[in-house]
N, C-alpha and C positions, 0 to 999 in steps of 0.2 A: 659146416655149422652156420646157419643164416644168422645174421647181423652179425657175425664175427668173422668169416672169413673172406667176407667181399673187402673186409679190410686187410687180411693178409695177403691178398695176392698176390703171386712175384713177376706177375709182369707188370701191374702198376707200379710198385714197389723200384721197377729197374726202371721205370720210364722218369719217375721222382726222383731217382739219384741222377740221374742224367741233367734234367732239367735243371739240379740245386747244383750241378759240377759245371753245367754252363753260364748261370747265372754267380757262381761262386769267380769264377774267368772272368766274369766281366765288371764284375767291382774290384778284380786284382787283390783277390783272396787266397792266402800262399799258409803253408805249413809255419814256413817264418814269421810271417804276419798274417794271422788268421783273423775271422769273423767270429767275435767270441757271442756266443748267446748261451743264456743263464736257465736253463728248466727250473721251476718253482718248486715243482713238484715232485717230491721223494716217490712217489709211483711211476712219471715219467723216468727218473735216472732208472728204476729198475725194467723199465720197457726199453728204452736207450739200448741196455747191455744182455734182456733177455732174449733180445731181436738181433744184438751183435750192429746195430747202428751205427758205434761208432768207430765200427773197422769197414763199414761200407761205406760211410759218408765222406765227401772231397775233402782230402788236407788243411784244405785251405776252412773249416770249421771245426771251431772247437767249443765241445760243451764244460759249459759251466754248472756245478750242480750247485745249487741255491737251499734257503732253511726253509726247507719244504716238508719234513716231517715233525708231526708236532710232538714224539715223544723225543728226538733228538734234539729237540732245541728248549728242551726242560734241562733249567741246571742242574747240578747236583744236588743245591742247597734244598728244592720243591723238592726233590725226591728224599732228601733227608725227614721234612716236614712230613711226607706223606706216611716215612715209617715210625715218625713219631706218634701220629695220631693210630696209627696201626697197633704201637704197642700197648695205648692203653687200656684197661680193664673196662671189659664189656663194652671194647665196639669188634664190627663187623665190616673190615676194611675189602670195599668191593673196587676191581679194578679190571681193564679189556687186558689182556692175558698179552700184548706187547710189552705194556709198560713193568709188568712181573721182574724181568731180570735184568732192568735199567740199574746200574751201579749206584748208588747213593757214596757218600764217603767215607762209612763202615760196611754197610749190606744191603742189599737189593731187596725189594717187596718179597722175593722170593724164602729167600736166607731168612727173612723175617718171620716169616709163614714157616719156613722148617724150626726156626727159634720157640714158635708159639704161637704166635700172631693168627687170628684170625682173619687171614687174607684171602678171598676167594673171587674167582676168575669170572668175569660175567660178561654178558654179549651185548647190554644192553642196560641203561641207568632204569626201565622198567622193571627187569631182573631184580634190583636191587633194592626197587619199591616195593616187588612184592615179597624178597626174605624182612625190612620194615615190618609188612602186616603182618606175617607169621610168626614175629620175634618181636613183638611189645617191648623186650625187658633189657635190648639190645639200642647200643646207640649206631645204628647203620650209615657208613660214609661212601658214598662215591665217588670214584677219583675222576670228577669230569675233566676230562683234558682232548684237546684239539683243537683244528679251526673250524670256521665256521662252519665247514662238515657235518660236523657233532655237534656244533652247539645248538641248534634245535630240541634236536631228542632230550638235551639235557633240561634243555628251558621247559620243556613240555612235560616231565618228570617231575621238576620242583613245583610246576602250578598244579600237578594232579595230587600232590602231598600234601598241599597247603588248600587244597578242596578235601581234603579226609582227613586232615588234621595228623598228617602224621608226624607228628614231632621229633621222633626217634630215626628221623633222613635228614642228611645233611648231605649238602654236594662240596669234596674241597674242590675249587673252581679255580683250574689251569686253562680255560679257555684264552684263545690269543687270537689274533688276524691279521690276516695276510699283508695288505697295501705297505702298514708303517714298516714291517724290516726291509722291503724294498726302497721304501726310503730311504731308511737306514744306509741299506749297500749303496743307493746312486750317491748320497751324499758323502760317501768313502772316494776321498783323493786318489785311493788305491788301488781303488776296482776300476777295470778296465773293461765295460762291457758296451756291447752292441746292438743287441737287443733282447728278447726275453719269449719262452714258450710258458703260457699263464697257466696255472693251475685248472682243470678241467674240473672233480669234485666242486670245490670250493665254487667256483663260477655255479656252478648249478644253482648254488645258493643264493648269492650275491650279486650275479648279474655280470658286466662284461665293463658298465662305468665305474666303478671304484678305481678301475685301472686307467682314466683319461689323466690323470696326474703326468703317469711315465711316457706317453708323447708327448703332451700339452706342456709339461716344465722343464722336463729333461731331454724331449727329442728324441727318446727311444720306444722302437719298433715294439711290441707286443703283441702274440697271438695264443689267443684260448685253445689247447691243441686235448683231442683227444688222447685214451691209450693205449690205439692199436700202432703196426709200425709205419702204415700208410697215412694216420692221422698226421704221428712224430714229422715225416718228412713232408707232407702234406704243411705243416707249420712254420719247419723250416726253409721250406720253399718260400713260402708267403713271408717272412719275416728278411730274407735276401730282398724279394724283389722292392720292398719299400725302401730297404737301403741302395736297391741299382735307381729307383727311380728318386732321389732324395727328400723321402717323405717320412710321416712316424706318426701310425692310428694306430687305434686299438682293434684288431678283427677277431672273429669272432671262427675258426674252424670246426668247434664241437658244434655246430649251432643242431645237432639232430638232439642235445639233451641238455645244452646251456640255452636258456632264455636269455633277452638282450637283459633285460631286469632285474632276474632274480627272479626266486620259490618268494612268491609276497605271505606265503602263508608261514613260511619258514622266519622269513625276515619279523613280522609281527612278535611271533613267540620267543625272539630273542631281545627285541624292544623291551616286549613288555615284560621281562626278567631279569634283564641283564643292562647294566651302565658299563663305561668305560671309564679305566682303573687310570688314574693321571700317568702311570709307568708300570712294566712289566719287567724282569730279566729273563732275559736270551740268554743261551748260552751262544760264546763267542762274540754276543754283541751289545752284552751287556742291558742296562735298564733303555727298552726304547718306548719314548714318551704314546700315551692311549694305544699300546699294543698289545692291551689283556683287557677281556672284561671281569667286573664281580658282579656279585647276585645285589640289586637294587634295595633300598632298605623294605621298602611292602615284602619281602621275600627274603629280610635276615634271620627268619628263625631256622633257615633252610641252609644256610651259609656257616661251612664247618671250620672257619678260621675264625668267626667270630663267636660259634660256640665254645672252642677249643684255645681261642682268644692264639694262633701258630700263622707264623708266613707275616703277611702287608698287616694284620690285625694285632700284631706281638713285635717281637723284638727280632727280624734277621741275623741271623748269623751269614758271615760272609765264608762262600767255601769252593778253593782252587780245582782247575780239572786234576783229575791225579797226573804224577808224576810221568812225562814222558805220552800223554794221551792230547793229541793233537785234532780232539774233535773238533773245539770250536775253529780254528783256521779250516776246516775240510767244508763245516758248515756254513760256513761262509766265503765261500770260492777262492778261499788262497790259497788250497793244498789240494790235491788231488788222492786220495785214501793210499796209494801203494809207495807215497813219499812218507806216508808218517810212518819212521821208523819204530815203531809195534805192530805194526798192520801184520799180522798172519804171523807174528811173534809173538810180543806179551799181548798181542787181543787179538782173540777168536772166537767166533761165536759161542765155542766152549766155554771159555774162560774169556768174555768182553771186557774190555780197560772202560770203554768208551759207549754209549746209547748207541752210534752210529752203527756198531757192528751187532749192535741186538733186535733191533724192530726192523720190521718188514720194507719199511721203507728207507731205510738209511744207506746213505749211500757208499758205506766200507760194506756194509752187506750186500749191493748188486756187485760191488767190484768181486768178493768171495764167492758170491754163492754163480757169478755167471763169467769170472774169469779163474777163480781158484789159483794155483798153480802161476798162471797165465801172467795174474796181476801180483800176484808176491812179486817177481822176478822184475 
């Protein structure tokens, strides 16, 4: 298949673990004391483990999997609000068909939707604008949530609403970004890390400088890696060799679809939409300071916590992971998914304790869905 299997090929592929096993030797990189480097990205760990990456790659490197999926690192308590707003009379709670059977602390969007709820599954916050024009008499919510990935399409949603006047859209606005929870982690006494494979999506957006912070203050290695498995090792290579030669930039490996920049037309439409929120909650890492945006006041009539006055516009309620669900430590590189004792017990993708084992990109779900068996054990 052209453009995608010049990247699978296994003899680059053997030529890049060789090269990352001599360059791993020669910084005196051991099983014992490995080279920890952190993937940002919830689609990297599941290419990591659908490529089997991390039973080819030298001992001496270990992945860190980082709060790289934006519906796993929604607390409980947003998702509570969101089936708040779901249950009340005469709205039309639209949501991307991930976030459906995220746990809340009685019931998921899903459980809600079999309760009553008008919850229905859309591919797109356009989608959502147009059941808006066809349903006047409907208050229509969409649950924008992501990084800056998504945050365009959504920003570009709210200004085509507020040019037709449609009043009856509102976005509840879970957008978050990337740089501050990596702050977050370098600034953790506890985290032990090395250097970092950067999110590829998100970089498409955003450009490759956002990320000059983590060499430039903390002296850690970063490369934008695509997500094939020659990219993966392709990055990892690159991020050794700045530690054998004792340096730490920001490079740039995807560069066939990340601009050094940024999408400047992407970037505009979240400007002109979106402020940053003084604090957001993470799950696992709690409120980290400008790490969410909300909809700017030009753009409050569109903004569904201040019509529904729920979440940063109301009164929080504070609310624990459940009992025995170890997601936030897995989300934030303390835990590796087949130590939390539920993993492929009380949470399966059948019956999930935890978001990590429901969305695509969560990384109890690469451990299941590409070790099974393998990683219980």
């Amino acid at each position: 298949m052209k453009f995608a299997s010049e990247f699978r090929d296994p003899a680059l592929a053997k030529a890049l673990l060789a090269e990352i096993a001599r360059t791993a030797d020669e910084i005196g990189a051991t099983k014992q004391k490995p080279v920890s480097i952190m993937e940002i990205c919830g689609g990297h760990t599941h290419s990591i483990f659908r490529y089997g990456l991390d039973r080819l790659i030298h001992d001496g490197i270990e992945f860190i999997h980082g709060p790289g999926c934006p519906v796993c690192v929604l607390p409980r308590a947003r998702v509570d609000e969101c089936i708040e707003i779901a249950q009340k009379p005469g709205v039309v709670f639209c949501t991307f068909g991930d976030a459906m059977r995220v746990p809340g602390s009685k019931l998921s969007l899903l459980q809600a939707k079999a309760a009553g709820a008008d919850v229905r599954m859309v591919y797109s916050p356009l989608d959502a604008l147009e059941i808006a024009r066809r349903s006047p008499e409907k208050e229509v919510v969409f649950f924008g949530l992501g990084f800056e990935t998504t945050t365009p399409s959504t920003a570009l949603a709210i200004a085509q609403a507020a040019r037709e006047g449609l009043t009856n859209f509102t976005v509840f606005c879970n957008h978050i970004t990337v740089p501050e929870p990596i702050k977050a982690l370098l600034d953790d006494p506890h985290m032990c890390l090395d250097g970092f494979i950067g999110p590829g999506h998100v970089s498409m957006v955003i450009g490759i400088h956002p990320y000059d912070f983590i060499a430039e203050d903390y002296g850690k290695p970063i490369v934008v890696a695509g997500f094939e498995p020659t990219d993966l090792l392709q990055s990892v290579l690159m991020v050794l060799r700045q530690i054998a030669e004792g340096v730490a930039r920001v490079e740039n490996q995807y560069a066939r679809v990340v601009p050094e920049h940024g999408n400047t037309v992407s970037l505009a439409a979240m400007a002109e939409v979106y402020e940053k929120r003084p604090s957001f909650e993470w799950r696992g890492l709690g409120e980290i300071d400008a790490s969410g945006l909300r909809i700017r006041d030009k753009y409050r009539a569109f903004d569904a916590e201040e019509k529904f006055g729920i979440g940063y516009a109301g009164v929080r309620a504070v609310v624990e992971e459940a009992e025995g669900c170890a997601c936030g430590a897995v989300m934030t590189g303390r835990m590796k998914p087949p130590a939390c004792p539920q993993f492929g017990k009380g949470c399966t993708p059948e019956m999930p304790l935890g978001a990590l084992m429901v969305s695509s990109e969560g990384a109890c779900a690469a451990y299941w869905q590409y070790g099974g068996a393998r990683a219980a054990e």
